[in-house]
N, C-alpha and C positions, 0 to 999 in steps of 0.2 A: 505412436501414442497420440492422443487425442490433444490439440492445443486447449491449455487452459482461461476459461473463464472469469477474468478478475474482474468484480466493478471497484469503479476507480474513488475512491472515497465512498465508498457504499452504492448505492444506483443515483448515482448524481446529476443524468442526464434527466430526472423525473422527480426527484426531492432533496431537499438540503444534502449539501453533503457533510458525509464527517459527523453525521445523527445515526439514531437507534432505528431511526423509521427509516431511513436510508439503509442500513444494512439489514436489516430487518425483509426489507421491499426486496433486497438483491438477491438476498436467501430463497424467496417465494420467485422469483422469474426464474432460477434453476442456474446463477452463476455457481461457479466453483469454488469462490471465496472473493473477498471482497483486499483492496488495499486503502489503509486510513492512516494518516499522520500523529505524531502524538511528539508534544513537546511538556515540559513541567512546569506547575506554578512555583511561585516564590517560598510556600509552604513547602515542596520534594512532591509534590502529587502531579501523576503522570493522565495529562487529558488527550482528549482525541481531538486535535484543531490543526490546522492546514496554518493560518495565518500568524504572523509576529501578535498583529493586532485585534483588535474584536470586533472593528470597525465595521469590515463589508459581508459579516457575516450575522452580527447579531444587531439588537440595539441598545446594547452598551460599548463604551470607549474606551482605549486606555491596552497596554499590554499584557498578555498572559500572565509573560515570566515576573512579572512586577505585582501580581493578586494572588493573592491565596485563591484556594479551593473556590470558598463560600463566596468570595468576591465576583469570581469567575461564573460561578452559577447561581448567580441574580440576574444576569440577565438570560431574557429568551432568541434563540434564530431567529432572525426575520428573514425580507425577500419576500422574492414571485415565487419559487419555490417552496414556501412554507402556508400561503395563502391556504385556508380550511382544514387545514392536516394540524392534529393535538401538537398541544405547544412542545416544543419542542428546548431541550437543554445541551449544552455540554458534556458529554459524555466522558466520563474516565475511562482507563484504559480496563481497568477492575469491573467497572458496569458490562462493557463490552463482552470482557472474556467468562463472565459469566452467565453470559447469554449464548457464545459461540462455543462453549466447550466440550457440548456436547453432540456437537453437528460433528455430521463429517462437512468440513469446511475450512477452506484454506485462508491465511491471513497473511497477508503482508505489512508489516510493521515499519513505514519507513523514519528515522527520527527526525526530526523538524529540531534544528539546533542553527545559531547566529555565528559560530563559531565552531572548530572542532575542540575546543577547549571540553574538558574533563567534567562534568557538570554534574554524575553519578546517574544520567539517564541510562546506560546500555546496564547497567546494575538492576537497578528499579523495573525495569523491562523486562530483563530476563529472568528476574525472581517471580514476577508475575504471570509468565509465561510457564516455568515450573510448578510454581502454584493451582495453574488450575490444569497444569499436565499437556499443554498441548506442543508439546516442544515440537514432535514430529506432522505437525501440522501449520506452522508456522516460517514465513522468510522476515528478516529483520535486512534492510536495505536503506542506505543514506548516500547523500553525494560525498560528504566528509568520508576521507582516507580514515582519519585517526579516530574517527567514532568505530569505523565495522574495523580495523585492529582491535581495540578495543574487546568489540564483541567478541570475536576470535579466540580473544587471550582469556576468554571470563568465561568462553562457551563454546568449545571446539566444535561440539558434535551440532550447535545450531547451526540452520542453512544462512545462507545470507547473500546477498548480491549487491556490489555497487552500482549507483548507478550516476551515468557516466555524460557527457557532454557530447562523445563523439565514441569515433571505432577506430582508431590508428591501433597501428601494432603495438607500441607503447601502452595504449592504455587495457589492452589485453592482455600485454604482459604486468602491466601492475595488476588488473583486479586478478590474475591467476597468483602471483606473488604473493598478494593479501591473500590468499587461504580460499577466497571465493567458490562459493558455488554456480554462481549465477552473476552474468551481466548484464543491466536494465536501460539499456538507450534507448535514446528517441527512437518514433515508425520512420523518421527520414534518414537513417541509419541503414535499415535494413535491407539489405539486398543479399545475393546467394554468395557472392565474395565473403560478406561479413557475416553470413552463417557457419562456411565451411571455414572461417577462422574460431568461429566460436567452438566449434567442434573440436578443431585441430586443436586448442586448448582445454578441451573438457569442459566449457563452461556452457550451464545452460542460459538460453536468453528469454526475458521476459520484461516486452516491448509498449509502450507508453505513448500517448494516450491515443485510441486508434477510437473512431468512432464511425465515420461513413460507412454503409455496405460496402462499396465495392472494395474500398481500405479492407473492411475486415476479414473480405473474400479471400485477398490474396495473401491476409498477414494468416489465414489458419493452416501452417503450415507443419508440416512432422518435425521441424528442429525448432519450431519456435515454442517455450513452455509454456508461456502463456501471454497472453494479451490483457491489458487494463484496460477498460472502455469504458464512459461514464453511461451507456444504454448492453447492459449487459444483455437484456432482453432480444434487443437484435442480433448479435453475436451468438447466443441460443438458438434464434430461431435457424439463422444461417448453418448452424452446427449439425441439425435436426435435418435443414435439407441435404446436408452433404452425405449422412446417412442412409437417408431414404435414398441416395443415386447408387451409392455402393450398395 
């Protein structure tokens, strides 16, 4: 089977990330789905942002989980990455999926939380996920154990994957424990040792953040599911030559 193409917060290696025109862009270079973060405002509304703060991404200040909605989306993206391209906002998790729902297009959902504390994010996530129906096209993945039990407990049949700091047998044996489908370490993790473990446990791997050619050469491999790159575009292209050899 064909390694999968994720860009990594939308096509981030070429526009903001964690925007509309970011996943937008990733859909048109021909990845396979994109993966974006999503943590809640103060109000229970679930947005697409990477950061605690709004600091090094927009130019406003100040904490998500601490604003409401409307608070949150006053300000605009900034950066070198948003230089000529329409202004760009905050995106909900609601904007997003319905825009994506009716692709064939894979999401990876990881939750962006301070805490594994209870906060009814894997609730709000997966009802919106039922919602616009894309359940079988969706991974929900976080480093918190007690968030993806959680998930687990609320949503047997979602896929999900921890993802992990390292690959010792330990931590294969927890994310198989936790119900997982999928294990997400680092590309300095991966070697054929820590495939044929991933195997021997049933778990598939999908590997973070690979970007250089020659990286993405050797990570497009048949046990690896997929790869996160913030230039999906060259992982396509690299995908396309491997084609045309076979």
């Amino acid at each position: 089977m064909r390694t999968l193409n994720l860009a990594h917060r939308g096509f981030s290696g070429k526009f903001p990330e964690n925007t509309m025109i970011a996943f937008e862009e990733a859909f048109l270079s021909g990845a396979d789905g994109v993966e974006l973060d999503v943590q809640m405002t103060r109000d229970g509304e679930v947005v697409i942002f990477h950061d605690e703060a709004l600091d090094r991404m927009t130019n406003g200040t100040g904490y998500v989980a601490e604003m409401t909605l409307e608070e949150v989306r006053r300000w605009s993206v900034d950066g070198v990455l948003q230089e000529g391209l329409p202004d760009q906002r905050i995106p909900t998790l609601s904007e997003y999926l319905e825009w994506a729902h009716d692709k064939i297009f894979l999401t990876n959902i990881e939750l962006k939380t301070k805490t594994s504390e209870d906060i009814g994010l894997e609730k709000k996530v997966l009802d919106l996920i039922s919602l616009y129906g894309v359940e079988n096209r969706t991974i929900i993945s976080s480093f918190h154990r007690n968030n993806m039990a959680r998930v687990k407990q609320l949503s047997e049949g979602v896929q999900t994957g921890l993802l992990v700091p390292g690959c010792n047998e330990h931590i294969f044996q927890l994310t198989k424990e936790l119900g997982m489908d999928y294990i997400h370490p680092h590309a300095l993790c991966i070697d054929e040792e820590m495939l044929e473990t991933a195997q021997r446990y049933e778990l598939g791997v999908n590997t973070w953040t690979i970007n250089e050619r020659a990286d993405l050469i050797k990570a497009s491999h048949p046990h690896i599911h997929a790869i996160i790159t913030d230039y999906p575009n060259r992982l396509k292209a690299i995908q396309e030559k491997q084609l045309e050899v076979v």
